[in-house]
N, C-alpha and C positions, 0 to 999 in steps of 0.2 A: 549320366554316370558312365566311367566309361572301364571295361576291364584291358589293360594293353599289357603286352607283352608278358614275362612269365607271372603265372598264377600262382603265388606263395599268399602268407599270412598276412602282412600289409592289405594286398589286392583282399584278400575276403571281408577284413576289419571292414575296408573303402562301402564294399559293398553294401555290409550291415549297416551304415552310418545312409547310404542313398536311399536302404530300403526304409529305416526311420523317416528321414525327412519326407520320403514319398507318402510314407502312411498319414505322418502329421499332417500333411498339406491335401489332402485328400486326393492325388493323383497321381495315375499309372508310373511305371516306371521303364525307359529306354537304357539299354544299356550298347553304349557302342564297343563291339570288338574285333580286338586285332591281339591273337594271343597264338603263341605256336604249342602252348598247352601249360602246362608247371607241376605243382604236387598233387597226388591224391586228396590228403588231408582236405588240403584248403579248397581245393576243386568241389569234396561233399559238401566242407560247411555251406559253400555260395550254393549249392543244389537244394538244401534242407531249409536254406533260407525264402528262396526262391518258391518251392513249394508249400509252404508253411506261412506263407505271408497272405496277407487281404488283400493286397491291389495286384492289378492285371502288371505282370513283367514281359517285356519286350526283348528278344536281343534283336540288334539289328550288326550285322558283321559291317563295319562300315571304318574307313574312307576306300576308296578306293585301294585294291592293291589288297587291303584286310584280309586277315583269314582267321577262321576259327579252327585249328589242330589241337588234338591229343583232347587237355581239358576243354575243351572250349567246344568239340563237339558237344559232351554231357551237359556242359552248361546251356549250350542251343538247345537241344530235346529239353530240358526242362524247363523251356519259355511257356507262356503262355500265347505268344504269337513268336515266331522265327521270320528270319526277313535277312537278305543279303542283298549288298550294291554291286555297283559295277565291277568287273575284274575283281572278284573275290572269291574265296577259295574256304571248303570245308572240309574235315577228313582225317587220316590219319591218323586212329588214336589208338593204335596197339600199346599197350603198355610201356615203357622205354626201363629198363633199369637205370636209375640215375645213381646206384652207391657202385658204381667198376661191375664189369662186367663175369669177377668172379665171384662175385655177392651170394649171387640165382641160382640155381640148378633151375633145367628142364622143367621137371617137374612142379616145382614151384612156379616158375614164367605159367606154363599150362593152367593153373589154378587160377593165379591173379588177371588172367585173361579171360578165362572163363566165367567169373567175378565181375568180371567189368562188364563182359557181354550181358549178363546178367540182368546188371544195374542198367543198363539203356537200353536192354532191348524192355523193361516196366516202365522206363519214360517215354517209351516210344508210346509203350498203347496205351499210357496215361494220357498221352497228347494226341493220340491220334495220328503220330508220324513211320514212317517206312522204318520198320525195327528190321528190315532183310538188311537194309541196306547199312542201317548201324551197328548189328554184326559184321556184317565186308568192311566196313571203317575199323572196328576192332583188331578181327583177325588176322586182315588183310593189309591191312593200312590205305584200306581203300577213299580217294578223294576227288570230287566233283566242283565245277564252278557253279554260278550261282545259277545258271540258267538251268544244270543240271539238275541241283538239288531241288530246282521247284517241279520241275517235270518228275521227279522219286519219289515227291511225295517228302522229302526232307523238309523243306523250308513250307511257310506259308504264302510267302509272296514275295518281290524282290522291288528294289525301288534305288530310285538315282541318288538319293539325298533324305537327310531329315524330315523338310517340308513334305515332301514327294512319298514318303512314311504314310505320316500325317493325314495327308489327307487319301491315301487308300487303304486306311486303316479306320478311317471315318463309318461312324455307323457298325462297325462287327459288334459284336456279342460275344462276352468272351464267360463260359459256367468256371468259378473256382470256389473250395471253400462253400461249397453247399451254396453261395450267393452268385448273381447276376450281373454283368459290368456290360453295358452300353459306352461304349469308346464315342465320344461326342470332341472331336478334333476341333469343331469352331472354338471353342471354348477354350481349348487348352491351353500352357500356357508354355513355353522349355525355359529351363533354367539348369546350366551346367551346375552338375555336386563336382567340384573340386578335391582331389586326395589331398592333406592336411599337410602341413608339412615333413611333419615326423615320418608319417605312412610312409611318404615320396623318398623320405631317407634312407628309409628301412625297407623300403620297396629297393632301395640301388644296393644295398650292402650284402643284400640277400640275395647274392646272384655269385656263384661257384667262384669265378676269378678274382671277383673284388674282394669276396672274402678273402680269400686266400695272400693278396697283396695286403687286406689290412691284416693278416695274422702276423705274415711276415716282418712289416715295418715295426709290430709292436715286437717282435723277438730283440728285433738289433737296436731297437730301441732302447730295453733294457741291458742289452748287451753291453751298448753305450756306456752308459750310465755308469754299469758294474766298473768297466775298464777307464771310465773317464767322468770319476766323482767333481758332482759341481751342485748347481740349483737344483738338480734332479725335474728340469724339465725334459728332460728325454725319457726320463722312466715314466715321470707320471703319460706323456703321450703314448711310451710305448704301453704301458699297462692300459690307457686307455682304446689304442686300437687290438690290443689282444680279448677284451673284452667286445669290443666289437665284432670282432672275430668270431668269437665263441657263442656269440647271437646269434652269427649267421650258422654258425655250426653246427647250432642246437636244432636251426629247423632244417636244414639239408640232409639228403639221405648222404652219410659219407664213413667214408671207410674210417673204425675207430683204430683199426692199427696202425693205420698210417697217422692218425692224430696222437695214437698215443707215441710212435713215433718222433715227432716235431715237439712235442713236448719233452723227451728223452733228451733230443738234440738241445734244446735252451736249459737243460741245467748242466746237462757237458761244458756248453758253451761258460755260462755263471763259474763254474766248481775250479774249471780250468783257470778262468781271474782272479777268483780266490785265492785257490791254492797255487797257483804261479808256477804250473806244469810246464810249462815253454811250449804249450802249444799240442800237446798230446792228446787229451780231454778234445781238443775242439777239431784236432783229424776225425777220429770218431763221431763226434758234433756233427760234422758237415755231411760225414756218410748215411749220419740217421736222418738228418732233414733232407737230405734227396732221398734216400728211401721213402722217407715219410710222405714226401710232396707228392712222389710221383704213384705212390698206393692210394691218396687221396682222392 
């Protein structure tokens, strides 16, 4: 299973779907990452699932080059075994405001970091890992390579590859869940869980820029349409990248003024076709969707 790149709602659905099949099939569960961190939300769910599950969870920070930042440290502490490869990197997981940076006050950032230290420095001593050092990752934005992190006490051990996993991970013993797991590596068996296609879609749309180009193409989309009636295939594509949009919108932390904004701007745009202003309505239009975009 593997969590890559940002950690939104897709990526934790992916998860819950490995951590089933894992359970079904009666065996542990690896998870390869390379993640520069994503949302709070989805970051818990994968942690509550993680802990809450019967089989032994693995991350292994892996291919080469990998890192686990921001979420992806919290999601390491709450392995049941941590494990990073070559040239791989841990760390940095101060908070980030992702709705613009006049969202926060002070005081607020100070809470929500306080919270997060919180939160992993109990996975730390629930794991038995360096909770010093996942405070410094917190506050600090403090970040080590692999070699580091096993001398800190961060990781459990570090390994070249999969196989290489496998087999020094042979024989541990891992307590979770009140029950006993003998990790028996001859036996095992890997089999990649695949994210579904939708996931993998909704996994790409869900990412600030793309949203933001499918909001836009659905605006002039309709815009289209209004000013140039025909089969009304522009409108229905633009209404359907505007709803696209609006999914990705719905899980991004993002500035609602500036959304309410862009949506100002496309009935300007509409009102002004309508009513056949020469163009007045959509000067204004244009002022409110660059405000809009750029509060965004």
């Amino acid at each position: 299973c593997e969590i890559k790149d940002i950690i939104d709602p897709p990526t934790s659905n992916h998860l819950r779907k490995c951590l089933k099949k894992s359970l079904d099939s009666g065996y542990g569960l690896i998870i390869l990452m390379d993640t520069p961190g994503g949302l709070e939300a989805s970051m818990r769910e994968i942690i509550i699932e993680i802990l809450n599950t019967n089989i032994p969870v693995i991350v292994f920070v892996y291919p080469e080059g990998a890192r686990a930042a921001s979420a992806g440290v919290f999601i390491t502490y709450a392995s049941d075994l941590a494990a990073m490869g070559p040239s791989t990197s841990i760390g940095a997981a101060h908070p980030v405001n992702l709705g613009g940076e006049q969202q926060i006050s002070e005081d607020m950032l100070d809470k929500i970091t306080n919270d997060s230290v919180s939160f992993i420095k109990n996975l730390a001593e629930s794991r038995g890992r360096n909770a010093d050092w996942a405070e410094k990752a917190v506050r600090e934005s403090a970040s080590v390579t692999a070699a580091e992190a096993l001398e800190l006490g961060v990781i459990d051990l570090t390994a070249s590859n999969v196989e290489d996993l496998l087999e020094k991970i042979d024989s541990r013993v891992i307590e979770k869940s009140g029950k006993t797991f003998l990790i028996n590596a001859n036996i095992a068996r890997t089999e990649k869980i695949e994210m579904s296609f939708i996931s993998r879609f909704l996994h790409i749309i869900v990412n600030p820029n793309i949203a933001y180009i499918l909001f836009i193409i659905g605006i002039f989309g309709i815009i289209y349409e209004f000013s140039q009636p025909g089969l009304g295939i522009s409108g229905a594509v633009g209404v359907l990248f505007l709803i696209l949009g609006f999914y990705a919108f719905s899980i991004l932390p993002i500035n609602y003024a500036g959304l309410a904004l862009i949506i100002l701007a496309i009935i300007l745009f509409i009102l002004d076709i309508v009513l056949g202003l020469g163009g007045m309505l959509s000067i204004a239009g244009v002022a409110s969707l660059l405000i809009g975009s750029f509060l965004l």
